[in-house]
Each structure stands twice: as C-alpha cells, then as structure tokens.
LUMSE-847192 format. One record per residue (C-alpha): x, y, z; residue in one letter. Coordinates in steps of 0.05 Angstrom, whole numbers, padded with zeros to 5 digits, always signed. Layout:
BEGIN
XYZa...
END
This chain:
BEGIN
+00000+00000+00000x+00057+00046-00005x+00044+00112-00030x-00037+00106-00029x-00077+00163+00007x-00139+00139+00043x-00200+00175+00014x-00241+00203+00072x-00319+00225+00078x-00335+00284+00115x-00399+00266+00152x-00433+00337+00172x-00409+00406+00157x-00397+00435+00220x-00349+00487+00238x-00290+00434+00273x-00299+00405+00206x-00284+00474+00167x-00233+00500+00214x-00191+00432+00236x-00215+00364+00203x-00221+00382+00127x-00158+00431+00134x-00113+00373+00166x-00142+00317+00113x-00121+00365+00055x-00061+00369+00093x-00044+00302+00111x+00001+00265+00063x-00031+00202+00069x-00098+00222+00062x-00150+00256+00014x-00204+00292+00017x-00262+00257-00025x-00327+00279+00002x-00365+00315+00045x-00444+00306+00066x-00494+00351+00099x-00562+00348+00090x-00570+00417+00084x-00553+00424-00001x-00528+00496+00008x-00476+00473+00066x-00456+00417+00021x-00447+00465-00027x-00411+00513+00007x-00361+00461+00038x-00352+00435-00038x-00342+00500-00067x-00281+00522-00007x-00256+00450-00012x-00262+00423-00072x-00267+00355-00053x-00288+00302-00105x-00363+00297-00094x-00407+00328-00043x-00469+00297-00020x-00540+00319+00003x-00549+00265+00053x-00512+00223+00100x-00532+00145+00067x-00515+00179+00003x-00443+00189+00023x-00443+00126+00063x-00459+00077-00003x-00399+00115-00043x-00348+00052-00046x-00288+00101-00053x-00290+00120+00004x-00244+00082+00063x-00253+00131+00121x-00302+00176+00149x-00299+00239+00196x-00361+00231+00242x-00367+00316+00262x-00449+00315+00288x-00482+00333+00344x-00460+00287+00403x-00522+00250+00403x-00519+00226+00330x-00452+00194+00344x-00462+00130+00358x-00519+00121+00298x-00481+00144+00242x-00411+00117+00266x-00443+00048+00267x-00488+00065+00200x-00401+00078+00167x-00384+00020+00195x-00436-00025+00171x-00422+00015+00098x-00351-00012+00111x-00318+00051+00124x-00263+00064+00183x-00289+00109+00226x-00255+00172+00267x-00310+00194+00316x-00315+00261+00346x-00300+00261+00418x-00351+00246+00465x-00358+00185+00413x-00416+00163+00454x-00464+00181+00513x-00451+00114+00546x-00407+00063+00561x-00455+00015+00535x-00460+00055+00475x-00377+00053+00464x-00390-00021+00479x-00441-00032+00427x-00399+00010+00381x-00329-00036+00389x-00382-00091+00377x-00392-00060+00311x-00324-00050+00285x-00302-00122+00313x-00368-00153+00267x-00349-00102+00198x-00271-00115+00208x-00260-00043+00207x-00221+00007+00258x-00259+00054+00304x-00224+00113+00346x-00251+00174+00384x-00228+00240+00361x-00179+00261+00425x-00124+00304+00371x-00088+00340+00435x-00062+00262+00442x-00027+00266+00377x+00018+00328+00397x+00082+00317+00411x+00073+00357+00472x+00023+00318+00501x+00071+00250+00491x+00131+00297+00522x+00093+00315+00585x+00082+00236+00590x+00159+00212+00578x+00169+00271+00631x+00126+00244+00688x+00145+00178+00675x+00221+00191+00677x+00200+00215+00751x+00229+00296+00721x+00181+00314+00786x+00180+00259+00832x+00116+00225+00853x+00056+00254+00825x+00020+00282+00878x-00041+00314+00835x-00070+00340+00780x-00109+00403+00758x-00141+00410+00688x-00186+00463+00658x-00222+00486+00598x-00263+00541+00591x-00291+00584+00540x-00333+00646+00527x-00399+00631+00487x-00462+00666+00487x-00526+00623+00507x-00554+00609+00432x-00585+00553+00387x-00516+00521+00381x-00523+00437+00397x-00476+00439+00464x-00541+00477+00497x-00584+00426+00471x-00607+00368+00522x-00635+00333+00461x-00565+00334+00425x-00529+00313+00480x-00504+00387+00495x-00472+00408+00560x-00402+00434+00585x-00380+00362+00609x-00384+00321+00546x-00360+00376+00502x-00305+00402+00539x-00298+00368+00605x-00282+00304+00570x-00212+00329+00550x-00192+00350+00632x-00219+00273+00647x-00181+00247+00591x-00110+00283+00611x-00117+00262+00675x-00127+00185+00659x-00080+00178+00612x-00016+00221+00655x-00039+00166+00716x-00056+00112+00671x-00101+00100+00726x-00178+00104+00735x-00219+00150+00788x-00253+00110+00844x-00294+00166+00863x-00320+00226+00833x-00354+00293+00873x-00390+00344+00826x-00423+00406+00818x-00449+00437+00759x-00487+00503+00743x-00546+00489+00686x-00579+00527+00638x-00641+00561+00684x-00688+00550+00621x-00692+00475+00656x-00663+00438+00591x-00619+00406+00634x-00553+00421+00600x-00495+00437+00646x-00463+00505+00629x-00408+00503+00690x-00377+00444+00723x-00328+00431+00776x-00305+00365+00795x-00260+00331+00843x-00233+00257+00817x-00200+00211+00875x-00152+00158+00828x-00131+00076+00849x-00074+00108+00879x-00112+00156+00918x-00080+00221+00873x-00135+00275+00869x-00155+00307+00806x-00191+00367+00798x-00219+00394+00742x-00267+00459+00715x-00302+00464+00652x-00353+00515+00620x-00384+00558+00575x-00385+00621+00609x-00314+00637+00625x-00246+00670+00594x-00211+00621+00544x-00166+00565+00597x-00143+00497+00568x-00088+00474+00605x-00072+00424+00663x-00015+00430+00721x+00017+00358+00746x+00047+00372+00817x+00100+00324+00844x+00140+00321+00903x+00203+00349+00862x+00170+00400+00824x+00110+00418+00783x+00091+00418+00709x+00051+00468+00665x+00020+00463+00597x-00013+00523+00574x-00060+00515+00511x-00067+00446+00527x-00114+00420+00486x-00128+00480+00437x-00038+00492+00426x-00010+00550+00404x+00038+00554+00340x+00093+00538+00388x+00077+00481+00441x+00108+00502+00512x+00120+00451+00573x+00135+00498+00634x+00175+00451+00685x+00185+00490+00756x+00218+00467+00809x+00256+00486+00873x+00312+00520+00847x+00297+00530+00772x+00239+00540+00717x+00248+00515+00650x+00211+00520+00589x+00209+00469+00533x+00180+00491+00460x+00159+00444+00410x+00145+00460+00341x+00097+00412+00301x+00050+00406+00245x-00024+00414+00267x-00050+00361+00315x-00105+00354+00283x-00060+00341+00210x-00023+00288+00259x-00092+00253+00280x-00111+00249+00205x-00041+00219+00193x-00047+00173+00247x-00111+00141+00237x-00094+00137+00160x-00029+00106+00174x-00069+00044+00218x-00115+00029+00161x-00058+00027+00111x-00015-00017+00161x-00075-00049+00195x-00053-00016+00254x-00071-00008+00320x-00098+00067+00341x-00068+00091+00391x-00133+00121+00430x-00159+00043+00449x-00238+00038+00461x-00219+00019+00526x-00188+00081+00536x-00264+00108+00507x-00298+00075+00544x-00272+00087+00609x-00270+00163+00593x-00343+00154+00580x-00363+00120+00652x-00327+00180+00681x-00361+00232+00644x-00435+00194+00678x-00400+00194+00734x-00400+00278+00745x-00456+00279+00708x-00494+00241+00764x-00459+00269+00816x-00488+00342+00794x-00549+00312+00785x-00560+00281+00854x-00520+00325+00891x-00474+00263+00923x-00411+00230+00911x-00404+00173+00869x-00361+00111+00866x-00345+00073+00808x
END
C-alpha cells in the first residue's frame, strides 16, 4: 500500500470540520479529501465550493454507499454519534469519531461490537493526544522529572453566548462536560494511567430547565488515591491547560488542548523554571495521519476503546454526581 492516500468522507459540515478536520485531511500526506455530506444542499455546497473535494453529498446514506471511500470523519451533534458511526461501519468505512464518541459506556461497547463484526477500525477524536507535547509531558512524568505525582489540575473554559448552538441542547447531547470536560478527564487518565474510584461534582445548568450543564467543577480521587480536579464551562475567559504537581516540582501546559503555533512545557521546580518549545504540524494534521497510517498498516490506534470507554463511565459519573448532589463511586 505504499504511497496510497486513504479517501475520507466528511460526515456533517460543521465548523471543527471547516476549521480543523477538512484543513488537516487536505493536509495530511496520506490522506485525501473525497467527500463531504450535509443534509443541508447549500452547506454541502458551500463546503464543496471552499474545498473542492471530489463529490459532495445531500445526505448522509448517500455518502455512506460511495465505495471510494475508506474513512469517514463523524463531526455531528454528540447525540448522532453513535448512529451514524455504526451506519459507516456497517457501509464498511473506518471510522474517526468526534469526541464524546458516545453518551454511554454501553453505547462505546455496542460501538467496538460493531467495528469487531465489519472488520474495520474505530477511534474517538482526542487530537491533543497526537501532539508531541502531550507525549513529552508523559515521557516527563514517567522519567519521575518531578517525583511522585502528587495531583493534577485540568481546565477548559470558554466564552460563548447562550444560543441555538447543539452543546445547549439536552436533546443533542449538549452540556459543558461532554463537550469540553471530557478532554480535563481524559488528561488526567491517561498522565496516571489510572482510573478514578470516586467522583464529587457540581455543575451550574442552563435556568431555562433543559438540563444542559453550562459550568462544572469536579474533584476525581484515582486507584492510587491522587486527586484530580478539574473545571469546565461555557461562560468563562478562554483556559485549556492542566498542572501535574510532584514532590520534586511541578509541570505546566498552557494551551493544552487547543496549542498554540509553538507548544510550551513549563517545568518549575525548587531552584529553577524551564521551558520546553515544540514545534509541530497541526495536531489535528497528525490525527488524520495517524488514523490513516493504521488502516494502511492495519494498525492499532493509539486512542484504544478501552481508553473510550472508560473516559465515557467518568463523564456519567459527574454527570450524576451534579445531578443528585452526592458523591459517586465507580
């Protein structure tokens, strides 16, 4: 398979897809950009006209019975995720899911179930994993650069007006938790490579009663008893980054999730603070490459739908902690 590109389907137009997914396919040099779907004809349009991808198409099964296509980009509202991922694989195609890629760890379950039956991969969208800072910060913990981890603090928060967008939809899955929050959870997990045994939450919601969690705070105790804590929202100054303290010193990643042009790793300790810059291609160019590069090499991903899944129970977890006002074990 040397030299072939995987031809990928866009499935939905939304704005990730406009300003990351379809940028880093056209970018990617193992990948091209064959399609894109919406069923709104003058989105399809539009996306065909900026582009200029082989075919558009003016609803989802369309795209999904085009043979030529290996791969699809999943980018709909959380709550369609789990349909129309399983709806690509049962068309055959590989499938690169928007993060949360499900509601449920049942749902994830159901999902692996699906790829295992069609012989075809399956990986949630996490891109920040693909940045070489993100693996840094991880070689940096684990070569003990600040001792004993002793906790962890993640947040991401963003300005945005209360509007029709789907993350203040209850019926679309909407909320600060699955859309944001996920990425704090995920950081956490996979820095630890442990999972929370208890979870304590508190969320502010949308006062129109929809349901939808617009602030969240959360404390996370891990197996080894390390405490995580973690804010997400909709109403606050731009923050993505986490902080990993250890008994020798203390790590800081600014833009954690959402990087700059230049990655930075600020390392502080006792007697000295030291910053690390990385320069890469686009994470999300390095996602596209990634997943490509499995199906080519029938490959492993390296986000595992265990690794999904268990994301997934935590994000119930705070969800049902804000809901019923308790802690809760898992």
């Amino acid at each position: 398979m040397e030299n072939r590109k995987i031809n990928w389907g866009v499935l939905g137009c939304s704005n990730i897809s406009k300003i990351a997914a379809i940028p880093a396919i056209i970018e990617a040099l193992n990948a091209n950009l064959y399609a894109v779907a919406s069923r709104s004809k003058d989105k399809a349009d539009g996306y065909y006209n900026m582009f200029n991808p082989q075919k558009a198409y003016y609803s989802y099964e369309e795209m999904l019975e085009d043979k030529n296509i290996d791969a699809v980009y999943v980018s709909l509202p959380n709550s369609m995720h789990k349909h129309w991922s399983i709806m690509a694989m049962k068309s055959g195609k590989h499938v690169l899911c928007e993060k949360p890629m499900s509601m449920s760890a049942k749902d994830t379950d159901e999902m692996r179930d699906e790829s295992i039956r069609d012989n075809v991969l399956l990986m949630e969208a996490f891109m920040y994993r693909l940045n070489p800072k993100t693996i840094k910060v991880k070689e940096l913990v684990d070569s003990g650069a600040i001792g004993k981890v002793k906790n962890i603090y993640a947040n991401f928060t963003f300005f945005e007006p209360v509007s029709d967008l789907a993350v203040f939809k209850k019926e679309l899955a909407g909320g600060c938790t699955y859309d944001v929050g996920c990425y704090c959870i995920n950081i956490m997990r996979y820095i630890t490579e442990e999972e929370p045994d208890s979870v304590f939450a508190k969320s502010i919601f949308l006062d129109n009663g929809s349901g939808v969690d617009i602030n969240t705070s959360a404390i996370l105790e891990f197996k080894s008893g390390i405490p995580g804590m973690l804010v997400c929202g909709f109403g606050n100054f731009l923050t993505n980054k986490y902080e990993i303290y250890g008994t020798k010193g203390r790590i800081e990643v600014p833009y954690a999730f959402l990087p700059e042009e230049i990655n930075r790793i600020i390392i502080e300790k006792e007697d000295s603070i030291q910053e690390i810059r990385i320069k890469s291609k686009s994470q999300y160019t390095l996602e596209i490459e990634h997943f490509s590069d499995c199906i080519l090499n029938n490959a492993k991903p390296c986000i595992t739908l265990d690794d999904t899944s268990n994301n997934i129970k935590v994000l119930e977890a705070i969800l049902k902690s804000s809901n019923e006002k308790r802690e809760i074990f898992l």
